[in-house]
C-alpha positions, 0 to 999 in steps of 0.5 A: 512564237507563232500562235496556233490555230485550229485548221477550218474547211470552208463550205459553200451553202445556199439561202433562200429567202423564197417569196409568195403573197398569200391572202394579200400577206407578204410571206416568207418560206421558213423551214422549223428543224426537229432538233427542239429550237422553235426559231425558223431557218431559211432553206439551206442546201450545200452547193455540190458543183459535181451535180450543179454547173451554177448556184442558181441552178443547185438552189431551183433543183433542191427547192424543187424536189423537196417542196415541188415549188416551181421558183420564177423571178431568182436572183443573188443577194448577197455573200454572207460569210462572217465567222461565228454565223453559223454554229452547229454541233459537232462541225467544229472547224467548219466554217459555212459561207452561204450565198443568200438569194431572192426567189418569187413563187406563187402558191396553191392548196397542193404545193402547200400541202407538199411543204408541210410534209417536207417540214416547211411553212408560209410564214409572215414576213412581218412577224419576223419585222414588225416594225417595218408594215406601216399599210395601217399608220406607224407601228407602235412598237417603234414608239412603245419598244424600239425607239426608247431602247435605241435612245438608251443605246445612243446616251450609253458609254462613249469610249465605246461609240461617239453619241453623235455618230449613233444618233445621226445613224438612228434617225437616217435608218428611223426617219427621224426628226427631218429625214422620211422613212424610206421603205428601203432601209430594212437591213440598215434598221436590222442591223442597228438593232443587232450592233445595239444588242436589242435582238435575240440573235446578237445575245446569242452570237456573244454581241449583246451590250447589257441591253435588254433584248427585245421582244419585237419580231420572231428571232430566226436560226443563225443570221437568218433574219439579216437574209430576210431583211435584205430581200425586203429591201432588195424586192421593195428597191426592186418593184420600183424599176422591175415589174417582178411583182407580177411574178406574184400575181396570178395570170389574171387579176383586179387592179385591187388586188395588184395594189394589195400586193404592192402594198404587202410588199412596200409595207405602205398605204397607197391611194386608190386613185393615185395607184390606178393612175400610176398603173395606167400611165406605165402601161404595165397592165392591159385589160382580159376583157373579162370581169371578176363577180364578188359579193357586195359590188359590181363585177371587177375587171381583169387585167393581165401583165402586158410583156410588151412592156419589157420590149418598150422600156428599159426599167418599167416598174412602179415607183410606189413610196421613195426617199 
């Protein structure tokens, strides 16, 4: 006999995963709901094709008008649709496919002012993943906390999985052993952390394996963080070949500050002198001719984003870390 099910309406809904620098501290614009669950969410809208032609087009309208938030650089991640991601009360039979995006903005005193009256906060991107900032050295709850769970999980029960296979994934997605740590592989690290049960979301999604969860990183609201993991990567891939960093600059700017912003965003230390090189031989930056004055030094110069770039060359960006 055929086995019955309950019948599920599919709807389509849009994340972002808005991007600002802040203080030379990557952030992530996070939304906390009144409904008594401290984690943060994304921001989330319905895609309502009667009022909207394009995604791109709905998510820029709803940012905008909840948060006066102009958004520059947009583009699509992901479609993130696995079932059970997005459980909410009384919408039983609904099942929430939502298209993930990137957007980059820059912030000031009054469109912050605005998102805290709609219920929105500038939020660290590293404290949702703190093992991926390595601007001071290698964080210490890879050694302290991650890495020894890891190690149980891969000597757990080999009906289940193969030790080998899971041992050869970890040191890929930890740069381990002969392999470097590539800046790129956010999500591969995230989501070995949530196949391994070691992150609140999987205990909460029925996924946990009897390993102890970790406390490491802000847990987030449904697959939230997997969202977040994924911009990192797409923007730290992304600055290698675009200059959509300068999405995040102010107009004018120090070649120090540029750094420090690449260096949020990479999660790497850079060297002073090899940056600087690395920005004048791609001709990315042209100088204002004016100077920024600072206590404690000589006056800075001001650069500005050269556009002409986009015209000379295909794939002008700066290619920071690598595999």
């Amino acid at each position: 006999m055929p086995i019955e099910t309950q019948p599920t309406t599919v709807e389509i809904g849009l994340n972002a995963a808005i991007v600002a620098v802040v203080h030379r501290s990557p952030r992530i614009l996070a939304v906390s709901e009144t409904d008594g669950d401290a984690r943060d969410s994304l921001p989330f809208g319905p895609f309502d094709p009667a009022r909207h032609r394009t995604f791109e087009t709905s998510l820029r309208d709803r940012v905008e008008k909840r948060t006066a938030l102009k958004l520059g650089y947009i583009e699509q991640l992901y479609t993130f649709g696995d079932r059970g991601r997005q459980r909410l009360p009384g919408e039983e039979g609904k099942h929430m496919v939502s298209v993930g995006y990137l957007a980059l903005t820059r912030t000031d005193a009054e469109n912050t002012e605005r998102l805290a009256e709609a219920g929105a906060h500038w939020r660290d991107w590293y404290g949702y993943l703190p093992w991926e900032d390595w601007r001071q050295g290698r964080p210490a709850v890879l050694d302290q906390t991650i890495l020894p769970a890891l190690a149980r999980w891969e000597s757990g029960d080999e009906r289940v999985a193969p030790v080998a296979p899971r041992r050869a994934r970890i040191r890929l997605a930890f740069g381990l052993d002969d392999f470097p740590w590539d800046e790129e592989r956010v999500l591969e690290r995230y989501e070995l952390l949530y196949e391994a049960g070691l992150v609140p979301e999987a205990a909460i999604d029925g996924h946990g394996n009897g390993q102890q969860v970790l406390s490491a990183g802000q847990a987030m609201r449904h697959d939230h963080r997997r969202i977040v993991a994924t911009a990192i990567a797409r923007l730290r891939g992304k600055i290698k070949y675009r200059p959509v960093v300068f999405e995040l600059m102010p107009p004018e700017f120090t070649l120090t500050d540029l750094q420090a912003t690449v260096e949020a965003i990479s999660g790497r230390h850079l060297h002073k002198q090899n940056f600087r090189r690395l920005v004048e031989g791609a001709e990315l930056v042209e100088p204002t001719g004016m100077t920024l004055s600072s206590t404690g030094g000589r006056p800075a110069a001001l650069f500005r984003f050269r556009r002409q770039i986009l015209d000379e060359r295909p794939a002008p960006g700066l290619k920071v870390g690598g595999r």
